[in-house]
MDTraj code that builds the backbone (N, CA, C; nanometers):
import mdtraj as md
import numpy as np

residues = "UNK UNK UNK UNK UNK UNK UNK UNK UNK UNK UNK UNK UNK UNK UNK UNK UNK UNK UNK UNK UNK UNK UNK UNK UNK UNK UNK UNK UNK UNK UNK UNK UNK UNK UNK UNK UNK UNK UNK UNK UNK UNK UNK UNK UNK UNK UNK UNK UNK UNK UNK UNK UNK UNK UNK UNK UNK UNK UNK UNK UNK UNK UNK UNK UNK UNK UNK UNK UNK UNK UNK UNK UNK UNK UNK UNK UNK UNK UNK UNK".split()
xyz = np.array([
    [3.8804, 22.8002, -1.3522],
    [3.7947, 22.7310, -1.2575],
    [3.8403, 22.5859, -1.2438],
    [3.8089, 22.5067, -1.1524],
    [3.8009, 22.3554, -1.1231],
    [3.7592, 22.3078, -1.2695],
    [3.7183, 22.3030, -1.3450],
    [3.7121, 22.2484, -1.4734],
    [3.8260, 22.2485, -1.5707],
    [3.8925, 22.3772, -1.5683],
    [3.9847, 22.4313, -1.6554],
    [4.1066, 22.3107, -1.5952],
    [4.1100, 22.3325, -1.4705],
    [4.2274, 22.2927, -1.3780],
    [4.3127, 22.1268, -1.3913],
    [4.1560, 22.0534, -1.3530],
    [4.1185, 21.8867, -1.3637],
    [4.1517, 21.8927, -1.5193],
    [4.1677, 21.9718, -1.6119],
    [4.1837, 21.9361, -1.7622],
    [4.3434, 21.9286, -1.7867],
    [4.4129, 22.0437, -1.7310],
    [4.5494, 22.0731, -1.7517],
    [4.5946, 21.9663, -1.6879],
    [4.5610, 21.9169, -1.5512],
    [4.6300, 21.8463, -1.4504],
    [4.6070, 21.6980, -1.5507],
    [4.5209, 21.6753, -1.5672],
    [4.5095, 21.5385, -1.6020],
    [4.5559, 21.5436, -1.7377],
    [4.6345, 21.6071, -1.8495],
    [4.6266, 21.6103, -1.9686],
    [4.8119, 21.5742, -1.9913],
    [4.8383, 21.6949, -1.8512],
    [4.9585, 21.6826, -1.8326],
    [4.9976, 21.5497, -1.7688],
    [4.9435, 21.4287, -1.6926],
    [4.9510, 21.2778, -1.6592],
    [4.9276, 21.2088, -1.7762],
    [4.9091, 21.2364, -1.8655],
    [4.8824, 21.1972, -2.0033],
    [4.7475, 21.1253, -2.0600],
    [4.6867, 21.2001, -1.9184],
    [4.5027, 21.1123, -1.9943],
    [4.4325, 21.2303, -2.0980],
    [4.4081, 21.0822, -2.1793],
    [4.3134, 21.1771, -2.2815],
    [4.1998, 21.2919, -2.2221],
    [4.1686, 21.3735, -2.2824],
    [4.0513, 21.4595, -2.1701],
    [3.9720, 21.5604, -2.2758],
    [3.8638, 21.5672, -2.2511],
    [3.7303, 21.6460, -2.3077],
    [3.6866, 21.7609, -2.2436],
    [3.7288, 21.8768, -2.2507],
    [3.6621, 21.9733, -2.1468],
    [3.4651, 22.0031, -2.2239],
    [3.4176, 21.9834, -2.2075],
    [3.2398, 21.9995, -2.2559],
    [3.2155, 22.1509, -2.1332],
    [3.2472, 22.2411, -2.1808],
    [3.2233, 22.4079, -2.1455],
    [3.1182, 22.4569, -2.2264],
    [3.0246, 22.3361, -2.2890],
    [2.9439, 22.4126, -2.3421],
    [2.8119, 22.4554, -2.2594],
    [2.7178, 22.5723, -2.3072],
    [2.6112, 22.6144, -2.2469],
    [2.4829, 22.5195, -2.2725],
    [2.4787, 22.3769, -2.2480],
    [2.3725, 22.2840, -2.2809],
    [2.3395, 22.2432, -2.1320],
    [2.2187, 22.2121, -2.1572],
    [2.1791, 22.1163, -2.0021],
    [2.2646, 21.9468, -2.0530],
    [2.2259, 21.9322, -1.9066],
    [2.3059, 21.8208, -1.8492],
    [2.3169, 21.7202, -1.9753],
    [2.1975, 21.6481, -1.9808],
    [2.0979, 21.5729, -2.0208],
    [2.1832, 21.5290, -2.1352],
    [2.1822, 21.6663, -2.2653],
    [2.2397, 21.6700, -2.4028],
    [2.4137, 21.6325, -2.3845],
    [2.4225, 21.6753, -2.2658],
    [2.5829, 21.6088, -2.2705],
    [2.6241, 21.5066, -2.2387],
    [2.5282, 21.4514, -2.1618],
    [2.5665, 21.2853, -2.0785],
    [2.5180, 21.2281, -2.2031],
    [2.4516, 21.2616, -2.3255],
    [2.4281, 21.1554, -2.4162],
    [2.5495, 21.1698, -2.5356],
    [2.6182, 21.3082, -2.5202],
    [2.7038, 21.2894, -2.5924],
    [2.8009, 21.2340, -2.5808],
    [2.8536, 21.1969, -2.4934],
    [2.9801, 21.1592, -2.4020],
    [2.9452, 21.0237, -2.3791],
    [2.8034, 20.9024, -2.3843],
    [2.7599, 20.7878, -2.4066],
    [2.7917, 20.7759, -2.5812],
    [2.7971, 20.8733, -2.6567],
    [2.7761, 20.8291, -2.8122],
    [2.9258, 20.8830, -2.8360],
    [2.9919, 20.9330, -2.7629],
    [3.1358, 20.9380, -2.7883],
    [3.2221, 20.8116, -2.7062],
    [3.1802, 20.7457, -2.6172],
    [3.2436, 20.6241, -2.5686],
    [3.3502, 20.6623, -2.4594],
    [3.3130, 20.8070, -2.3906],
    [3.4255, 20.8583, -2.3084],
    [3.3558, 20.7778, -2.1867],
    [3.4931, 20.6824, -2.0754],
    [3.4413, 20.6235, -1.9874],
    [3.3985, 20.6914, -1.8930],
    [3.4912, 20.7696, -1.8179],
    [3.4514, 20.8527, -1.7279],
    [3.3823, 21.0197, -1.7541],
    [3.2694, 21.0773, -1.6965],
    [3.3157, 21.2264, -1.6744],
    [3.2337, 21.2689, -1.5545],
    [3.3789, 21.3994, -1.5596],
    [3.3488, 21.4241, -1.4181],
    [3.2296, 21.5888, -1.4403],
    [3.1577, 21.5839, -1.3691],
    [3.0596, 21.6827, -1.3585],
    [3.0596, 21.7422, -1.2106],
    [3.1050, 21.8657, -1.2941],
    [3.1153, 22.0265, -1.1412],
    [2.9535, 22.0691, -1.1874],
    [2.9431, 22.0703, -1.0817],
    [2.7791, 22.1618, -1.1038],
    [2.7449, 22.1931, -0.9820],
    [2.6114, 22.1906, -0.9022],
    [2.5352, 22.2967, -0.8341],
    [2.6317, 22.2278, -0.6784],
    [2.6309, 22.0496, -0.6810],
    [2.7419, 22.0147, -0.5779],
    [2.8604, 22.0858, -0.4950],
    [2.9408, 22.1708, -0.5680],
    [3.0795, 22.2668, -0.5837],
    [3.0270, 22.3289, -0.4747],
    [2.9373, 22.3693, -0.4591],
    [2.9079, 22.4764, -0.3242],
    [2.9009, 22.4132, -0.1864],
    [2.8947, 22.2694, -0.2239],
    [2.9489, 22.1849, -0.0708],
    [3.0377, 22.0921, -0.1621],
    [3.1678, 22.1218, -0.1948],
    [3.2729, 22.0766, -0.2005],
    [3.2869, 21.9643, -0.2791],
    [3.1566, 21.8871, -0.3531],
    [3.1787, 21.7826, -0.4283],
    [3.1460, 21.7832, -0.5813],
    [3.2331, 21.7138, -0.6390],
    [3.2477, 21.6494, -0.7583],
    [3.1538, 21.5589, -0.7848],
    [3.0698, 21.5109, -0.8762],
    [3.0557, 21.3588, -0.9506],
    [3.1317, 21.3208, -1.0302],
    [3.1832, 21.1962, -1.0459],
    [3.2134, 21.1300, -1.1467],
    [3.1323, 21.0105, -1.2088],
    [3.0920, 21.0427, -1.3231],
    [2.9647, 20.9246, -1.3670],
    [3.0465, 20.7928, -1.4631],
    [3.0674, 20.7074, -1.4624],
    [3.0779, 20.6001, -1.5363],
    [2.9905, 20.5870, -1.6597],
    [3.0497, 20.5792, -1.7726],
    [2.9449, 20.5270, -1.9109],
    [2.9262, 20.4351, -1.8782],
    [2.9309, 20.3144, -1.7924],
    [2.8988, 20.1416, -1.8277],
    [2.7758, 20.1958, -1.7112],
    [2.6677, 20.2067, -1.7504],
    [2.5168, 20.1575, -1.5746],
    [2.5121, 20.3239, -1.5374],
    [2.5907, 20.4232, -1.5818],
    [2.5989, 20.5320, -1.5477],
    [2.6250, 20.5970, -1.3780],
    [2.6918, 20.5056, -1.3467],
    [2.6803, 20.4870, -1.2166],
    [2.7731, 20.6296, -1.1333],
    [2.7376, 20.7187, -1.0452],
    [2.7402, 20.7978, -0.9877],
    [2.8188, 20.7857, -0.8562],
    [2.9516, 20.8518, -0.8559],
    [3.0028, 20.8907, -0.7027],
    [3.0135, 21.0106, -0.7178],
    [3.0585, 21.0343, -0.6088],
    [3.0760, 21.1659, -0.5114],
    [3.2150, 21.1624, -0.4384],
    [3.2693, 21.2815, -0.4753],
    [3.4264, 21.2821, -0.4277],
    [3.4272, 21.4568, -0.4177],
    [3.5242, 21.4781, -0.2956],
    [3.5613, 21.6263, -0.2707],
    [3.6549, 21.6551, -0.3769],
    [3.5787, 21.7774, -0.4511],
    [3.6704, 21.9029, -0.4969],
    [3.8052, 21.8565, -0.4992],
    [3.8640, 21.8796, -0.3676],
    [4.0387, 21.8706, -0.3294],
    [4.0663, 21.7283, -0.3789],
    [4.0371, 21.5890, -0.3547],
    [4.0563, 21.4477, -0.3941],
    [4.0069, 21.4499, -0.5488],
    [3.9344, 21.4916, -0.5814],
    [3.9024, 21.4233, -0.7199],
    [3.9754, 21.4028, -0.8307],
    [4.1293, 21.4524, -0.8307],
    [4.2055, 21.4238, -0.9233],
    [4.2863, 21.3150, -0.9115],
    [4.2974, 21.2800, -0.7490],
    [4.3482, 21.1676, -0.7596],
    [4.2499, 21.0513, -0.7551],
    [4.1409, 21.0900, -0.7251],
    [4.0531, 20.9817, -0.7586],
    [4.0376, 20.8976, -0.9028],
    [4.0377, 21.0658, -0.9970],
    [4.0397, 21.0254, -1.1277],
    [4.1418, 20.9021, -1.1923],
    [4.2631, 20.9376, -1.1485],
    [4.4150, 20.9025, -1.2131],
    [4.4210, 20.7617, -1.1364],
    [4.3531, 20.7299, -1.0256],
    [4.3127, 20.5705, -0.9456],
    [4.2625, 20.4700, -1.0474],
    [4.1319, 20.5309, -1.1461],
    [4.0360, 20.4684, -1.1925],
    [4.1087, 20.4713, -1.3599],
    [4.2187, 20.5853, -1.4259],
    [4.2100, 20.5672, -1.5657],
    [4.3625, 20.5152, -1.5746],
    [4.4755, 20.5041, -1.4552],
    [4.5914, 20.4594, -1.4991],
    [4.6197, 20.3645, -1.4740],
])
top = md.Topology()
chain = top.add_chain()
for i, resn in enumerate(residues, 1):
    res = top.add_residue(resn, chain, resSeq=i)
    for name in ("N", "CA", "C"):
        top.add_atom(name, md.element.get_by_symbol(name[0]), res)
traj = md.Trajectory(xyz[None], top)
């Protein structure tokens, strides 16, 4: 899936990367990923069915929106 994908692609550019495939609500993971100090993550969820991505910022938690197809280079804009 788009999760698996954004992991290989970006791992292979040499960014560090976290796949979180676990079965938890949201909630428990955005606090783990604040108490792990990861800056960015990107969250596929109910969005995917109209074509968008979030990417949330740890600093204010601040929220965009980027298509599916762009979001990897969006990513590699913001971590290289």
């Amino acid at each position: 899936a788009l999760g698996e994908k954004l992991y290989t692609e970006l791992k292979a550019k040499g960014v560090d990367v976290l796949l979180d495939d676990r079965k938890e609500r949201f909630g428990p993971k955005i606090k783990d990923f604040e108490l792990l100090g990861i800056p960015y993550a990107v969250v596929i969820g109910k969005k995917l069915v109209d074509g968008l991505v979030e990417v949330v910022t740890r600093r204010g938690l601040e929220k965009e929106e980027f298509s599916s197809e762009n979001v990897l280079d969006s990513i590699l804009k913001k971590v290289l």
